[in-house]
N, C-alpha and C positions, 0 to 999 in steps of 0.2 A: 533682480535683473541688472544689478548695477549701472542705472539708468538715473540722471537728477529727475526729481519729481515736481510735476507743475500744476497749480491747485487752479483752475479759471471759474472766475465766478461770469456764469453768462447767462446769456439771454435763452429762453426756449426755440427750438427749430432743432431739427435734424443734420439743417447746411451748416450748423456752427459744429460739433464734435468730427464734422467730417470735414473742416478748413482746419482746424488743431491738428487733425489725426495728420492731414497730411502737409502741415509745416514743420511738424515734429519729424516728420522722416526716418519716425522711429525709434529716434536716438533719445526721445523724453518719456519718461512715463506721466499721462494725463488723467490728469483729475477733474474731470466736471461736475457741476451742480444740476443734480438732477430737474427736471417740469415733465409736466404732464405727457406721458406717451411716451418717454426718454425710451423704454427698453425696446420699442421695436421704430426705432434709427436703424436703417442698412450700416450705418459704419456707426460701430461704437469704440469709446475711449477706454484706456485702461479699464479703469473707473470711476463708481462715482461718489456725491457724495451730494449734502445739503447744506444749505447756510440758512440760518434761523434765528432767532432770538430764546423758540421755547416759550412765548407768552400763552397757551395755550395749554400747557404741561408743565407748567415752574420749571421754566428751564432746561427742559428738552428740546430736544427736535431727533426724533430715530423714523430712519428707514428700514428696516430689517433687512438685515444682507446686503447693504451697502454703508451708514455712518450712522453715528450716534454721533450728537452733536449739544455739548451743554455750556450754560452761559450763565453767568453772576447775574445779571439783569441785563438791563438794555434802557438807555437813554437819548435816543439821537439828538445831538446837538441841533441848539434849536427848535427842540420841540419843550414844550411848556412844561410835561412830567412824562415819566418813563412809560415804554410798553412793558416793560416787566420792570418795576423795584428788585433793589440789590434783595437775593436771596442771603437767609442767616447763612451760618459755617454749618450749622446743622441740617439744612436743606443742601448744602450745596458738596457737603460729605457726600451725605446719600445719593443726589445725583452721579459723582464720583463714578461708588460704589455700582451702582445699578450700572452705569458707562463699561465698567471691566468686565461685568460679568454676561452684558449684551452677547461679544465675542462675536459683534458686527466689525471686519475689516478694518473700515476708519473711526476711529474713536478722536473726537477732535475737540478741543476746550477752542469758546468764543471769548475771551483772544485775549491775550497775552498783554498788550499796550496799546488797546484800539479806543481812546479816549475821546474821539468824533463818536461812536457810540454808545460811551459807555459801557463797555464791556468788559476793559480792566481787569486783572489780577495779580497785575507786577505791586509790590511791597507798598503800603500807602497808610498813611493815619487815618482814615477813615474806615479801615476793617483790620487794622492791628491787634495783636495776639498776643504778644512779649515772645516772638520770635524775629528774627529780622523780616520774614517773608511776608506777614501776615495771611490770614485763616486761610483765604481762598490758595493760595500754593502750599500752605500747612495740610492742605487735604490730598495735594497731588505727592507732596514731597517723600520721598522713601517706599512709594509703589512701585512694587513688581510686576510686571503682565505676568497675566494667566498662565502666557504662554510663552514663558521667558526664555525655553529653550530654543523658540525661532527666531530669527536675526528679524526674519521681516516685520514681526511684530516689536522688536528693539526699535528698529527704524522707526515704524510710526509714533512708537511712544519721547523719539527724539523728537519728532516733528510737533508734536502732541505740545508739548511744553518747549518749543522755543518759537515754533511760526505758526499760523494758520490759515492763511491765505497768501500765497506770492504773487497773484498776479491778480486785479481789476481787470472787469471786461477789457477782452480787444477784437480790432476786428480787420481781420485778415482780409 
């Protein structure tokens, strides 16, 4: 759609994907985070997707026919021990792996530098490999989508490995 793309982590209600829908004016493609009831909102967003930890699935979070969503662990600052402990590189392969082959739309890694929750995967002595990246980007690095012949699935796998959320609630 060659449209910039905008990830909003929000609140549930119906009146929130339809104050997006219509400050975007169009011209964004939106991404919300799915709650309860999401699919029958009279106006709905581009689409959607989930934000999760995966403490419940080592490290997932999937909606089917909306996002796969996997995470190294989860530690919020601040809290005494984590809701999911760093998964191994063997765990966290596999999740990868199972992520590609969902062949769910948004395929998203929790997160790249998000070190208020611990969720990390940028290069660090604490899960080093003897590669510069360390394990957890050693598992992304040199993947091909499935379906490498569509552009749009190129895009999200840019999006995959450099952001995963641009925008914090807001409220129109």
């Amino acid at each position: 759609d060659n449209k910039p793309i905008i990830f909003v982590y929000n609140d549930a209600g119906c009146d929130t994907p339809e104050r997006w829908m219509e400050a975007s004016h169009g011209e964004w493609y939106v991404v919300m985070k799915l709650f309860p009831g999401f699919e029958s909102c009279h106006v709905q967003p581009n689409s959607w997707h989930q934000y999760g930890s995966g403490k419940e699935n080592n490290g997932v979070v999937r909606n089917k026919g909306y996002s796969y969503v996997i995470s190294p662990g989860f530690w919020k600052a601040g809290n005494d021990k984590p809701w999911l402990p760093r998964l191994s590189s063997g765990v966290y392969c596999q999740n990868v792996q199972k992520m590609l082959k969902s062949g769910d739309p948004w395929q998203l890694v929790l997160s790249f530098n998000e070190a208020g929750e611990g969720t990390m995967i940028e290069a660090s002595n604490s899960w080093s490999s003897g590669t510069p990246y360390g394990y957890y980007l050693d598992c992304l690095h040199g993947i091909v989508p499935v379906s490498a012949a569509k552009p749009t699935v190129m895009l999200q796998w840019l999006f995959l490995v450099l952001i995963m959320f641009l925008v914090a609630a807001c409220n129109f």
